[in-house]
C-alpha positions in Angstrom: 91.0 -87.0 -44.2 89.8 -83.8 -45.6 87.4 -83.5 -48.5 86.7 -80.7 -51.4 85.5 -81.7 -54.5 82.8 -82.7 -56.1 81.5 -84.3 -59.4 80.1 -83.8 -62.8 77.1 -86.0 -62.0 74.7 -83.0 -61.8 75.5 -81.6 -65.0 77.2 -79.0 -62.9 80.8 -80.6 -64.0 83.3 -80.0 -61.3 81.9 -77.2 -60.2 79.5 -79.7 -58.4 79.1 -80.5 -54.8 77.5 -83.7 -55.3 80.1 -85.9 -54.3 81.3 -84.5 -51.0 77.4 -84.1 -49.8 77.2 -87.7 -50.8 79.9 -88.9 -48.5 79.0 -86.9 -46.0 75.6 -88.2 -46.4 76.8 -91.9 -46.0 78.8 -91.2 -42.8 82.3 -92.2 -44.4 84.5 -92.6 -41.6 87.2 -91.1 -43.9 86.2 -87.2 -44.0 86.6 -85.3 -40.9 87.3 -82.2 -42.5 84.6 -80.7 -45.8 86.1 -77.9 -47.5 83.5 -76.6 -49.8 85.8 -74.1 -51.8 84.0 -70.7 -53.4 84.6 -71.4 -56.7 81.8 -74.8 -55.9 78.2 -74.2 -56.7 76.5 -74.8 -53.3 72.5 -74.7 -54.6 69.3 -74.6 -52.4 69.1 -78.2 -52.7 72.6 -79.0 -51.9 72.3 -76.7 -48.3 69.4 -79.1 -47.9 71.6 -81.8 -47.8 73.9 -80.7 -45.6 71.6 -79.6 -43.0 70.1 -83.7 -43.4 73.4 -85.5 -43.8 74.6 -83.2 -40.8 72.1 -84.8 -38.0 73.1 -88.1 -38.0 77.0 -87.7 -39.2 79.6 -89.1 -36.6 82.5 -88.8 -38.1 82.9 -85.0 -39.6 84.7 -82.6 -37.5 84.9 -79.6 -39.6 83.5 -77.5 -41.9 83.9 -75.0 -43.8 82.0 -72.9 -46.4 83.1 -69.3 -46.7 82.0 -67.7 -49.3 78.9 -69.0 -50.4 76.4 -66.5 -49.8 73.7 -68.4 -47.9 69.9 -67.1 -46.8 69.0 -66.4 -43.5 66.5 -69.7 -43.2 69.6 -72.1 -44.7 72.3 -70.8 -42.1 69.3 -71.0 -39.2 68.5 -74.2 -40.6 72.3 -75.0 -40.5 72.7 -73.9 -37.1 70.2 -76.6 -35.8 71.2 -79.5 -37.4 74.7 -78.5 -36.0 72.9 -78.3 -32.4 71.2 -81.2 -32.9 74.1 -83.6 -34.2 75.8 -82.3 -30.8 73.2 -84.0 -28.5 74.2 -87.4 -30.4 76.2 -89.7 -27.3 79.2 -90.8 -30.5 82.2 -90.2 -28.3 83.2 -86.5 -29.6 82.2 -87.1 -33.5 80.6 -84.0 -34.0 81.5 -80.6 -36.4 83.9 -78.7 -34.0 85.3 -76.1 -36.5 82.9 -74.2 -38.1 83.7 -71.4 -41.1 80.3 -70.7 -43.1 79.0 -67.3 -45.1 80.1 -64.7 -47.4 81.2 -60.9 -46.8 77.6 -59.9 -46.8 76.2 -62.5 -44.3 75.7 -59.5 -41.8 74.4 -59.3 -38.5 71.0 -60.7 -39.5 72.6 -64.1 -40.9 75.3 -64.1 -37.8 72.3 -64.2 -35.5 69.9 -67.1 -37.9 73.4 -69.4 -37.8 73.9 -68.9 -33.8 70.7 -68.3 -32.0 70.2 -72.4 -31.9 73.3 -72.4 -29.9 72.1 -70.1 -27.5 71.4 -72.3 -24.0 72.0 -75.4 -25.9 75.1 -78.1 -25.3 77.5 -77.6 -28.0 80.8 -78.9 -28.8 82.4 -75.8 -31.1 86.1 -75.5 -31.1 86.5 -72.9 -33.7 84.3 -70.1 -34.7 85.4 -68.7 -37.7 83.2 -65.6 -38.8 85.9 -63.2 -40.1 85.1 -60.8 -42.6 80.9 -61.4 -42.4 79.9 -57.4 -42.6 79.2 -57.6 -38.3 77.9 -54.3 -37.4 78.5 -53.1 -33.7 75.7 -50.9 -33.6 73.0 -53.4 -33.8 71.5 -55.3 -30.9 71.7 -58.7 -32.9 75.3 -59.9 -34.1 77.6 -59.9 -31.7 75.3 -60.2 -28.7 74.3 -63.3 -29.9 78.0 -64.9 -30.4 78.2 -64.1 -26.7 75.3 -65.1 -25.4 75.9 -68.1 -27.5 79.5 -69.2 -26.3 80.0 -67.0 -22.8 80.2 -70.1 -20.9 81.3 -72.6 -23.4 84.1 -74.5 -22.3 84.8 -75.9 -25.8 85.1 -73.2 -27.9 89.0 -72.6 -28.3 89.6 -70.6 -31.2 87.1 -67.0 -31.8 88.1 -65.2 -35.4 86.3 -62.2 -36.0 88.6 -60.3 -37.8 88.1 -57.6 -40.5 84.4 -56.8 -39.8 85.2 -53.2 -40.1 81.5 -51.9 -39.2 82.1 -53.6 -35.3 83.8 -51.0 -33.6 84.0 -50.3 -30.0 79.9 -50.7 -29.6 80.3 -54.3 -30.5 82.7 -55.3 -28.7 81.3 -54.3 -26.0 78.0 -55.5 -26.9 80.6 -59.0 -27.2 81.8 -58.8 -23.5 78.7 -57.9 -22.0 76.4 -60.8 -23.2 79.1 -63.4 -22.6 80.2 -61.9 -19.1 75.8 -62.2 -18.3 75.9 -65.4 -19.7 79.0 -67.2 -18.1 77.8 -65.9 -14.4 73.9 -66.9 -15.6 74.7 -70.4 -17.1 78.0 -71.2 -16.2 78.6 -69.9 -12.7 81.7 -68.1 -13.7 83.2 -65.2 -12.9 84.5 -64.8 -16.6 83.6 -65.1 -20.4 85.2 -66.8 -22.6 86.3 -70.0 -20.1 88.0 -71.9 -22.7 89.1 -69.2 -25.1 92.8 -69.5 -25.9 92.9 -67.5 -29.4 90.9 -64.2 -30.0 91.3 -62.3 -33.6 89.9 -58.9 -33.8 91.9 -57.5 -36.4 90.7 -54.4 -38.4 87.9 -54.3 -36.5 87.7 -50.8 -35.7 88.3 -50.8 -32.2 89.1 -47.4 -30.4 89.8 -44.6 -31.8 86.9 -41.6 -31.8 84.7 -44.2 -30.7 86.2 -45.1 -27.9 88.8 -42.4 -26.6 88.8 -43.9 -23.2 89.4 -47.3 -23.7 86.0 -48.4 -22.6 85.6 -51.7 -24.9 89.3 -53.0 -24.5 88.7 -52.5 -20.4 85.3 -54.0 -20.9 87.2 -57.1 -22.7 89.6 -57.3 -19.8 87.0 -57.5 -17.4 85.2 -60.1 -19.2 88.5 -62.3 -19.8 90.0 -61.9 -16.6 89.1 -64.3 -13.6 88.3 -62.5 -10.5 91.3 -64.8 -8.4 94.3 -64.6 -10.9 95.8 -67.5 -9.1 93.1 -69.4 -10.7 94.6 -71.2 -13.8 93.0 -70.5 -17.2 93.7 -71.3 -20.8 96.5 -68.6 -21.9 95.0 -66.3 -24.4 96.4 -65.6 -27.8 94.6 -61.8 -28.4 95.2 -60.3 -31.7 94.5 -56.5 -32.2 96.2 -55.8 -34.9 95.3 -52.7 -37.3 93.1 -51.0 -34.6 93.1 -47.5 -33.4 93.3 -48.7 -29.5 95.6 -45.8 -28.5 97.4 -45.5 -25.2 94.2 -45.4 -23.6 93.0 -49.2 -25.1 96.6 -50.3 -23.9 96.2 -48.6 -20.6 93.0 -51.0 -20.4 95.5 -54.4 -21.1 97.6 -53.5 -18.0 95.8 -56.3 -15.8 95.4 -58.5 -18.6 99.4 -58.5 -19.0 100.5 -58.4 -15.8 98.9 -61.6 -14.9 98.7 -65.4 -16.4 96.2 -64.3 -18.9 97.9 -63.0 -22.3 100.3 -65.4 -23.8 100.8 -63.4 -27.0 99.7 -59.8 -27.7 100.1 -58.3 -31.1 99.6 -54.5 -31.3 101.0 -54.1 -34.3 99.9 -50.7 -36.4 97.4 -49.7 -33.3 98.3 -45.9 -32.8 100.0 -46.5 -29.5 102.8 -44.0 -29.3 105.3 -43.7 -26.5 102.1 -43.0 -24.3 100.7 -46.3 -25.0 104.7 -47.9 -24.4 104.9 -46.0 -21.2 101.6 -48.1 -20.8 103.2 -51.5 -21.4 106.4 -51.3 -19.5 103.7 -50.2 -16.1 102.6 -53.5 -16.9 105.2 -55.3 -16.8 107.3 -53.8 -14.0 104.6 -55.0 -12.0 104.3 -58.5 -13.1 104.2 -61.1 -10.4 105.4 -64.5 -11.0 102.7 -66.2 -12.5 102.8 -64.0 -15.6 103.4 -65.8 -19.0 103.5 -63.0 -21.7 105.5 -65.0 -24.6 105.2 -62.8 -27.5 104.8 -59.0 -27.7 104.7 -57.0 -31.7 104.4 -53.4 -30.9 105.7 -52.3 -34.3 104.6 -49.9 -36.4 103.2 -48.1 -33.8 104.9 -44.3 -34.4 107.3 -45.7 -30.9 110.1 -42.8 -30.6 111.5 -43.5 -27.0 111.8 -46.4 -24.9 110.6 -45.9 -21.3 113.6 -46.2 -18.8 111.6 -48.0 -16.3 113.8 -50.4 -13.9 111.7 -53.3 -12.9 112.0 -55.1 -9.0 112.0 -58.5 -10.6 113.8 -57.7 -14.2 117.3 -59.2 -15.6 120.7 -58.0 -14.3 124.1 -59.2 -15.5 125.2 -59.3 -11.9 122.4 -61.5 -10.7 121.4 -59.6 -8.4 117.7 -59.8 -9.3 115.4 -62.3 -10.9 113.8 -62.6 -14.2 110.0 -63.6 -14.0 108.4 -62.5 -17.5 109.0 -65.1 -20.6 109.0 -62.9 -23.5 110.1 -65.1 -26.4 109.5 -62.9 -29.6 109.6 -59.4 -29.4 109.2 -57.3 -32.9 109.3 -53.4 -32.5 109.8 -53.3 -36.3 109.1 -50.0 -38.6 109.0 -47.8 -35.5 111.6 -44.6 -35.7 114.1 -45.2 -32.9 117.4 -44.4 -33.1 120.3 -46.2 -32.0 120.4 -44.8 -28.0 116.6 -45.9 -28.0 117.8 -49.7 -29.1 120.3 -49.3 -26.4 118.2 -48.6 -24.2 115.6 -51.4 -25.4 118.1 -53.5 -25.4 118.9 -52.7 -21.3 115.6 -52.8 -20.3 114.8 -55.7 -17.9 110.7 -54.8 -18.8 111.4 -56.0 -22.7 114.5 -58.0 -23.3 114.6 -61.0 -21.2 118.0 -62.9 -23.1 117.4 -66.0 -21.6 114.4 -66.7 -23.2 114.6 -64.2 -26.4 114.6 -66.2 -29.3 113.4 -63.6 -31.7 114.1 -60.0 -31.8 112.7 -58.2 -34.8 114.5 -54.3 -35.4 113.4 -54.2 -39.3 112.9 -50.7 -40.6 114.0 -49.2 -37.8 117.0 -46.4 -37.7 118.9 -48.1 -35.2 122.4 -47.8 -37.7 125.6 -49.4 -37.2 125.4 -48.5 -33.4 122.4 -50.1 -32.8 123.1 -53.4 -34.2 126.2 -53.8 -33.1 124.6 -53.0 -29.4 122.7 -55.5 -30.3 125.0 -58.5 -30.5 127.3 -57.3 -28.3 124.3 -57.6 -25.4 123.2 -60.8 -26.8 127.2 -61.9 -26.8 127.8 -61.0 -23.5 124.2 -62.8 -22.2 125.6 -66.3 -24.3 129.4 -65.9 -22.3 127.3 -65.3 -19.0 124.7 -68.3 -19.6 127.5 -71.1 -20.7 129.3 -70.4 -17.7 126.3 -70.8 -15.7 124.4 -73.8 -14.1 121.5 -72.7 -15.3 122.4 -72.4 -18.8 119.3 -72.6 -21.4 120.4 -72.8 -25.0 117.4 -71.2 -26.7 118.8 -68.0 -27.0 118.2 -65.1 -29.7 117.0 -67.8 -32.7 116.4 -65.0 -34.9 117.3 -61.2 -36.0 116.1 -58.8 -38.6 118.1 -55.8 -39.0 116.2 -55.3 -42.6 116.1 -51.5 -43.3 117.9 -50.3 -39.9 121.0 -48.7 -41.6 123.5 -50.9 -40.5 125.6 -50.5 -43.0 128.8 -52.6 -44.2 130.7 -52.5 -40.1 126.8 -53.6 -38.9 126.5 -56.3 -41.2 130.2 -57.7 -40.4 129.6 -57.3 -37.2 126.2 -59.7 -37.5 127.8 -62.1 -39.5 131.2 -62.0 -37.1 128.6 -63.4 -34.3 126.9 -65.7 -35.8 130.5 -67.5 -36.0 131.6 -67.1 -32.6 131.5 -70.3 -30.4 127.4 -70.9 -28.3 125.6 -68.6 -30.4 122.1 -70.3 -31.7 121.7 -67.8 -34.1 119.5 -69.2 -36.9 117.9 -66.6 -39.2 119.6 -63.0 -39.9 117.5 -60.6 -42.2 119.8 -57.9 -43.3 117.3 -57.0 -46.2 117.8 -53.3 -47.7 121.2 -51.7 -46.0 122.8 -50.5 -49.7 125.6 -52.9 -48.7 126.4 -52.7 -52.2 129.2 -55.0 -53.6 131.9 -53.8 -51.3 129.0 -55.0 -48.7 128.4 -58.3 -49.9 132.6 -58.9 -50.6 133.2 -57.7 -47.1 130.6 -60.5 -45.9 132.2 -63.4 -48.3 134.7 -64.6 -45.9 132.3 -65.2 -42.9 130.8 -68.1 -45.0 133.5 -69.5 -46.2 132.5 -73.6 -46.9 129.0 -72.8 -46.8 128.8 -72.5 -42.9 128.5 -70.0 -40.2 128.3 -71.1 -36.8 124.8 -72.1 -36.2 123.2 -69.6 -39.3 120.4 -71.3 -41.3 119.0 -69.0 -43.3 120.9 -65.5 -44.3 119.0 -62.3 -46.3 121.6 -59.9 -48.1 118.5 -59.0 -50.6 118.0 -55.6 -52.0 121.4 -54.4 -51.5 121.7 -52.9 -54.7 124.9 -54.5 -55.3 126.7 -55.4 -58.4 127.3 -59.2 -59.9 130.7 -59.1 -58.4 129.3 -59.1 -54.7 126.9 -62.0 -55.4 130.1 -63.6 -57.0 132.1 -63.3 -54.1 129.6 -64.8 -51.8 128.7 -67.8 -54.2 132.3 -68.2 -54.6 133.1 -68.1 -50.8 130.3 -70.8 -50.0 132.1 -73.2 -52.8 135.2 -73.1 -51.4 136.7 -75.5 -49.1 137.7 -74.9 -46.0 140.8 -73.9 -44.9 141.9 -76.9 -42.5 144.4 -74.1 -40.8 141.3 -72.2 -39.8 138.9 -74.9 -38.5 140.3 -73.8 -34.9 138.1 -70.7 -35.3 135.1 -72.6 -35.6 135.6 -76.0 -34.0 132.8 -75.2 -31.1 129.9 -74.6 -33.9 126.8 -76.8 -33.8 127.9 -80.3 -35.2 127.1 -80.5 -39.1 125.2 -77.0 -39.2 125.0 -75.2 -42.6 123.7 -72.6 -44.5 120.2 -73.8 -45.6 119.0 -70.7 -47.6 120.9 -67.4 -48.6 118.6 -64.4 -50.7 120.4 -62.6 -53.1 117.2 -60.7 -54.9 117.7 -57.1 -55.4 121.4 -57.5 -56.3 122.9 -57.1 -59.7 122.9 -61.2 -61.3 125.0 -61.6 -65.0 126.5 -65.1 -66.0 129.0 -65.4 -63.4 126.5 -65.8 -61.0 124.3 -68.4 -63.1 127.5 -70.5 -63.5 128.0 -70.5 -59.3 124.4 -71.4 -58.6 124.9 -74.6 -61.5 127.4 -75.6 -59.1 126.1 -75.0 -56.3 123.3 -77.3 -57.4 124.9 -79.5 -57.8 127.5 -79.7 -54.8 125.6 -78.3 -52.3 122.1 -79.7 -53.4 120.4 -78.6 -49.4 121.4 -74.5 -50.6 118.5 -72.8 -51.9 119.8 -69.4 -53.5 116.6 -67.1 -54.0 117.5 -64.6 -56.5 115.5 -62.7 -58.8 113.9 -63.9 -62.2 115.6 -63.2 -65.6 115.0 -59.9 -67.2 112.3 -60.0 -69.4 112.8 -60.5 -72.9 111.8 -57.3 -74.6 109.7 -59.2 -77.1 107.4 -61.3 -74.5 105.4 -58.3 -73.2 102.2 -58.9 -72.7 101.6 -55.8 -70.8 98.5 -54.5 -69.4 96.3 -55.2 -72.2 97.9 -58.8 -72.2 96.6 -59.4 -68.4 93.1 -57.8 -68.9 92.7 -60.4 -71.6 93.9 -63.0 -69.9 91.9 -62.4 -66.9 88.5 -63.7 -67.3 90.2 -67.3 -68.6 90.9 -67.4 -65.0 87.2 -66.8 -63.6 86.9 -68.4 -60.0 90.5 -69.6 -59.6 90.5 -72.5 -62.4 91.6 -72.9 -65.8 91.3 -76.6 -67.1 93.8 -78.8 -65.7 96.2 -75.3 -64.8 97.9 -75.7 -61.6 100.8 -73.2 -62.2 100.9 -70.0 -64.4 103.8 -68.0 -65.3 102.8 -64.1 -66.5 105.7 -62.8 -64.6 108.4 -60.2 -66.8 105.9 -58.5 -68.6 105.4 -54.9 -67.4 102.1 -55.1 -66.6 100.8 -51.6 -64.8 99.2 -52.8 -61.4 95.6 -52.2 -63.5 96.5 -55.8 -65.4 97.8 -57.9 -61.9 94.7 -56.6 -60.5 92.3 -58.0 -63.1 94.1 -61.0 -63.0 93.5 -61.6 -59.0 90.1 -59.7 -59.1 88.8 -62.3 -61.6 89.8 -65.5 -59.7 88.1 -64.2 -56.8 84.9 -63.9 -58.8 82.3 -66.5 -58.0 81.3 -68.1 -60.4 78.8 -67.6 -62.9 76.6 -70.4 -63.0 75.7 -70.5 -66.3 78.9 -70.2 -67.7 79.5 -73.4 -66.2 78.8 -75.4 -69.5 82.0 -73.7 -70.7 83.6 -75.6 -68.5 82.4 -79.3 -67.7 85.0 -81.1 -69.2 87.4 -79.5 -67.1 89.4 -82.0 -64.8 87.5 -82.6 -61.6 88.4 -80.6 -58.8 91.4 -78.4 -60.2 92.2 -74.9 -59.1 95.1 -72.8 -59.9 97.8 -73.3 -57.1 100.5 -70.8 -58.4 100.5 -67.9 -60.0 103.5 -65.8 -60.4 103.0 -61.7 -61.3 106.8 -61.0 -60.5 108.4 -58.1 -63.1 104.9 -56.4 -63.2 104.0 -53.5 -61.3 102.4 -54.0 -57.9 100.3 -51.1 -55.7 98.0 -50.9 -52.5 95.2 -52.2 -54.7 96.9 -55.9 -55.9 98.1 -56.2 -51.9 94.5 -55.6 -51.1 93.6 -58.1 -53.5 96.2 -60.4 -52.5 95.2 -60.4 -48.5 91.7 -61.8 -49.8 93.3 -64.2 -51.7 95.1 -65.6 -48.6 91.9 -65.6 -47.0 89.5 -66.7 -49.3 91.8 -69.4 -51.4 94.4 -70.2 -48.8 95.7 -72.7 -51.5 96.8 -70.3 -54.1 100.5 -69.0 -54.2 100.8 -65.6 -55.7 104.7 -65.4 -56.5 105.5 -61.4 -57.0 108.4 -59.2 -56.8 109.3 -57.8 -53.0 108.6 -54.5 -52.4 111.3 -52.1 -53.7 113.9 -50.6 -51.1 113.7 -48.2 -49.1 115.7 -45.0 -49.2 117.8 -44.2 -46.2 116.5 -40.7 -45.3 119.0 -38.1 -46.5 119.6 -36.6 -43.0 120.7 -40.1 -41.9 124.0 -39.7 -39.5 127.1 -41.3 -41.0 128.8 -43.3 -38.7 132.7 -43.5 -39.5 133.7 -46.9 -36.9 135.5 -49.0 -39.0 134.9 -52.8 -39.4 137.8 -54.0 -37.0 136.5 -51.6 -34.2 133.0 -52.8 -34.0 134.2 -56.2 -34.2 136.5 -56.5 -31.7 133.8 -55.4 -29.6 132.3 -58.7 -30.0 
């Protein structure tokens, strides 16, 4: 049972830590997990505590303290009686996951809290040290977390993420002092034995410092055993938001073409077609042991796909076997066209249907062609597998064609197959296609009774169309159905309906508020998501009005607040971000007697900003706030459409055409 308040014993009010030190203090069987939230005052003599209480507790199995900004003798201190509670015989009740510091802790406090570790038994499972100022240029940091945990066979789960300063130079400060330390102390032939999920996000990897590759090849080396037919833990590596290149992806190859890499996200790393060309080399030479599950290459400035045929890829004939897994595959807000989706779409080194359950194509320029390519493949791999002895039913799960220019014959076309008999298509995204209201009446029929084929959850949002489309879709899903027509969908999944349909970004009037009363009420499992009211004109706060309101919400807590509306009222971005910039504010100590009667232990869960203006800085503010008070909810607008470029090729098929070709 997990634990994160405290008391007003200490004069402190609820701002305290007093009672969750107490209980970890008496051992109660109870707390496995201490969550000792930011917005707590964590003095000298409450790290004092901890570090006592820690020694002789059995029963607490994680803990976390980000945030608090902690001195180099406390997290040293810290890291001993962590050490030392491990070499208590209590049958595995010791602290396993482990989040402690604040964005300045720095290479200096990195190596206070870890050097105990170093040659000592330990019993970590997670490592959480994201976002801690690491620099890769110093000796101390992230030498130390290797030559800490290179040979640990415990340690699971490695976050490192958004320490900006680490660069190339400290990852492969990383690889070397775990690879020196698993051969010295372990006996391996590998770091990182029981590593199944790595984070280096934003870290700064590649790029100028590392043109070659160099500290991506030197992570290979240190992750990869030397006989691949030895089985190790599969590896979740995250690299998102790092200038790797074609050359850091070049240094993957052995990685993916072996049983290491489970899941691979490259997502905004500067690859390029060079770094594509890089993948598919990889995978037309993966052997049969290789168990690459998900692969996000988007955003990655992708213009061609490589026509590369693989000896052991997917052919409708049979002919050949299929021996990569890749379940997810998201090459979203890359520029391809619809012959390059095609040709995705035919390449045995990316698109394995059998196992493809979700295919992500958002912001892309794929058009009408493209999607309808699309389902028609994925139609022709459902006839194939139901006629087959072999058939596996988790096919494509999930599509987004958000942004791709499918236009009114593409969305038809999407809808059309979700309908048809053995497709498990749950979620279709068709987000941002200017659809407009002839789109959205076009697309009524297909749900006719609330239902289409195995479809869960439906986006038609920012479609710019008028009340009449949303109408006619609302309208549809009320009706009953047709007892003439249930021949067309008699083979659907028994009982299967739609569970969520978004409407936001379309025009909503009265009409529409009258459909979703009933819909309420007769089909209480639909959840519409629309966009709020228009603001009345005389309820705007405005930017002033959210300056002022900000330092009410210092830390994250207002009283007994658990939900605050200041959505609908024009705020420029300067008045969101004061609001979000204040509750990530520590807090003031001494302006904690303002406070002491507040409610013990509540923090602002919701906070909606929808119908004021949002920029970079308020979605920088909001990534810390997911981060750094993963319990807050901050409800805002989505991002407005996207223009289709004005260049963009009209396609003139017609609906029946593309249709029938399903």
């Amino acid at each position: 049972m997990p634990g994160a308040w405290g008391s007003a014993g200490d004069g402190l009010g609820f701002k305290s830590c007093n009672s969750i030190l107490t209980r970890i203090e008496t051992n109660d069987e109870t707390l496995s997990s201490a969550i000792i939230l930011p917005m707590k005052v964590l003095t000298v003599a409450d790290v004092t505590r901890l570090c006592r209480a820690i020694r002789s507790n059995t029963n607490l199995r994680s803990l976390s303290a980000s945030g608090h900004v902690l001195t180099v003798d406390q997290l040293r201190c810290l890291g001993d009686a962590i050490v030392e509670s491990h070499g208590i015989d209590c049958d595995g009740g010791w602290i396993r996951d482990l989040a402690v510091g604040d964005s300045q802790m720095g290479n200096i406090g990195v190596t206070a809290l870890l050097q105990p570790f170093v040659g000592k038994t330990n019993h970590l499972r997670e490592l959480d040290l994201s976002y801690k100022n690491i620099i890769g240029d110093d000796d101390d940091g992230m030498s130390t977390i290797g030559t800490a945990f290179g040979s640990s066979i415990h340690l699971q789960r490695l976050l490192l993420g958004r320490n900006d300063g680490m660069k190339s130079q400290g990852l492969l400060r990383l690889c070397e002092s775990a690879s020196n330390t698993s051969h010295s102390h372990g006996g391996l032939d590998h770091g990182f034995p029981g590593l199944e999920y790595l984070d280096l996000t934003e870290c700064g990897i590649g790029g100028d410092t590392d043109d070659d590759g160099a500290a991506i090849r030197s992570l290979s080396l240190c992750l990869l055993r030397e006989n691949v037919f030895e089985q190790r833990p599969k590896l979740q590596l995250l690299l998102t938001s790092n200038p790797v290149g074609h050359a850091g992806v070049s240094s993957l190859q052995n990685l993916i073409s072996t049983s290491t890499l489970s899941h691979l996200d490259l997502r905004n790393c500067r690859i390029g077609n060079k770094g594509l060309q890089a993948l598919a080399d990889a995978l037309s030479v993966c052997n049969s042991f290789s168990k690459l599950e998900s692969l996000d290459i988007s955003q990655n400035g992708i213009t061609a796909i490589p026509k590369v045929v693989s000896t052991s890829g997917y052919k409708k004939d049979g002919d050949t076997t299929i021996t990569h897994s890749l379940t997810e595959l998201n090459i979203a807000g890359n520029p391809l066209g619809p012959a390059e989706i095609n040709t995705l779409l035919t390449s045995s080194l990316f698109y394995n249907p059998e196992t493809l359950t979700m295919l992500d194509l958002s912001n892309t320029r794929c058009g009408i062609p493209g999607a309808v390519a699309a389902l028609t493949f994925v139609a022709e791999i459902n006839t194939l597998l139901t006629s087959s002895l072999f058939y596996n039913p988790e096919t494509l799960t999930m599509l987004d064609l958000s942004n791709t220019r499918c236009g009114i014959p593409g969305a038809v076309a999407a809808l059309t197959f979700c309908g048809q008999p053995n497709t498990a298509l749950r979620e279709l995204r068709l987000f941002n296609n200017k659809l407009g209201t002839e789109g959205l009446v076009a697309c009524a029929p297909l749900l006719a009774g609330g239902s289409c084929g195995s479809l869960v959850h439906l986006d038609l949002g920012g479609n710019n169309a008028q009340e009449e489309g949303v109408a006619a879709l609302l309208s549809a899903i009320l009706e009953p159905i047709n007892p003439a027509s249930n021949e067309t969908k008699e083979n659907e999944e028994d009982g299967t309906e739609l569970m969520l349909l978004e409407v936001g970004g379309n025009a909503i009037g009265t009409r529409v508020e009258e459909l979703m009363t009933r819909i309420e009420l007769e089909k209480p499992h639909l959840d519409v998501a629309k966009d709020r009211p228009t603001p009345v004109a005389t309820d705007k706060l405005g930017t002033e009005g959210l300056v002022a309101c900000a330092p009410l919400l210092a830390g994250g807590s207002c009283g007994s607040l658990v939900h605050l509306d200041l959505g609908g009222n024009n705020a420029q971005e300067e008045g969101v971000a004061a609001l979000l910039s204040a509750i990530l504010e520590p807090i003031n100590p001494a302006s904690n007697e303002t406070k002491e009667n507040e409610d013990d232990g509540t923090e602002l869960m919701l906070l909606e900003v929808g119908g004021n203006a949002i920029g970079t800085r308020v979605e920088e503010l909001m990534t810390r706030i997911e981060l750094e008070k993963p319990h807050l909810d901050v409800a805002k607008d989505r991002p407005t459409p996207v223009a289709a470029d004005a260049d963009a090729d009209e396609d003139t098929d017609t609906i029946e055409q593309l249709t029938d070709s399903l």
